[in-house]
Every structure is written in C-alpha cells, then in structure tokens.
N, C-alpha and C positions, 0 to 999 in steps of 0.2 A: 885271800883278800887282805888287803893293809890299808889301813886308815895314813892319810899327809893333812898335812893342816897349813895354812895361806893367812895370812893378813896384806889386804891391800889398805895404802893409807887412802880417806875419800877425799883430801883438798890433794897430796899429789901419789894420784894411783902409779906413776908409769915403772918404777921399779918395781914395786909388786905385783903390778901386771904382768910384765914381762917373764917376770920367774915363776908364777901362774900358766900362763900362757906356753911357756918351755914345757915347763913338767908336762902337760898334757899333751904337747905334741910327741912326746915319749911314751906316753903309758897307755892305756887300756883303761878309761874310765869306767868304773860300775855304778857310781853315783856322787852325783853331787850338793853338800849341803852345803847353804849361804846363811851367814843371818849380822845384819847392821848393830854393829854395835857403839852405840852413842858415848863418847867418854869425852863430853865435854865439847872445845876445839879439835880433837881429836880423835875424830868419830872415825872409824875404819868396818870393814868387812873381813867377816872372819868366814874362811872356806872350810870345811873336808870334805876330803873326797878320797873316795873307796876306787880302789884299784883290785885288776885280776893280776893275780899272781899265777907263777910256773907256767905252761907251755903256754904260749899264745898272750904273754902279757906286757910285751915291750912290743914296741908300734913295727908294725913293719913296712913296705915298699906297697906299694899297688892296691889292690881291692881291700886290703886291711887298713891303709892309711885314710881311705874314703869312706872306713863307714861299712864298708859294704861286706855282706855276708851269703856265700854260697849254702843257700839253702837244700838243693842236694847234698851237698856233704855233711848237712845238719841234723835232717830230717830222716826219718824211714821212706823206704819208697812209696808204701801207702800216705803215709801226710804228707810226702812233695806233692802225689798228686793232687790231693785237696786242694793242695798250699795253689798249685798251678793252676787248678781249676777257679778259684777263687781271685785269684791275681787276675786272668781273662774277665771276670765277672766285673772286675774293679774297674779295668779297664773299657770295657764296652759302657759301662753304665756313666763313665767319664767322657768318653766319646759321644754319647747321646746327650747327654748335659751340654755338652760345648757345639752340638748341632742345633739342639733346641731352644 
C-alpha cells in the first residue's frame, strides 16, 4: 500500500483535476482522503489516496477497469455459495419492490 497526495486549486480546479483524474484511472484505489483547506483566496483540496500495490495494482483492460470483481475467484466455494444465495435474495426482494 502507498500513500499519493493531489491538490486541486477550488477557483481553477482543471489541471489538478486532470492529473487527479489520470492517476486514478491507472491505479487500484484503496481509499480516499479529502479535506478543504481554506488559505485565504486560495483555498484548494487536498487528496490522499491509498493505492494497492504488487500483483493486481495497475488498472487493467475489462472486468478490472469497471469495478468489477469475480467473486468465485475470491471466495471459498462455501462463501460463493452464500455469497450466491444472497445475491438471488437481493434480487427477488428488488424485483417485488419494483412490482409492488
């Protein structure tokens, strides 16, 4: 895990938006801190953010660039099923919400 640290300016964010915005679509966020810091006219935001390092921590193509996480390959085969059974549950109960 490695700590990056960001200031965007808040009257013109777009360069540090931008180089914000890059980095993340490169890494592997673990978490994100924000916090406003008022200095005057020149009040900005100050970021860090925690990145996963070594295998699986620069972004890659497909199911990793969206997010998305194969929970078989995560899980033991006893908590996919749970994991499965519960995901049907989520879903039925969303489905009768949206009929009722």
């Amino acid at each position: 895990m490695r700590f990056h640290f960001f200031t965007v300016e808040a009257l013109a964010p777009t360069a540090g938006e931008a180089e914000l915005n890059a980095f993340c679509a490169r890494h592997r966020i673990a978490s994100v801190d924000k916090q406003f810091v008022a200095h005057g006219t020149h009040g900005y935001w100050l970021f860090c953010l925690t990145t996963v390092e070594g295998e699986g921590g620069e972004r890659s193509s497909g199911a990793a660039r969206r997010g998305r996480i194969d929970y078989r390959e995560v899980l033991s085969e006893t908590d996919f099923a749970v994991y499965a059974d519960l995901r049907e549950l989520r879903k039925t109960m969303a489905e009768d919400r949206r009929l009722g």
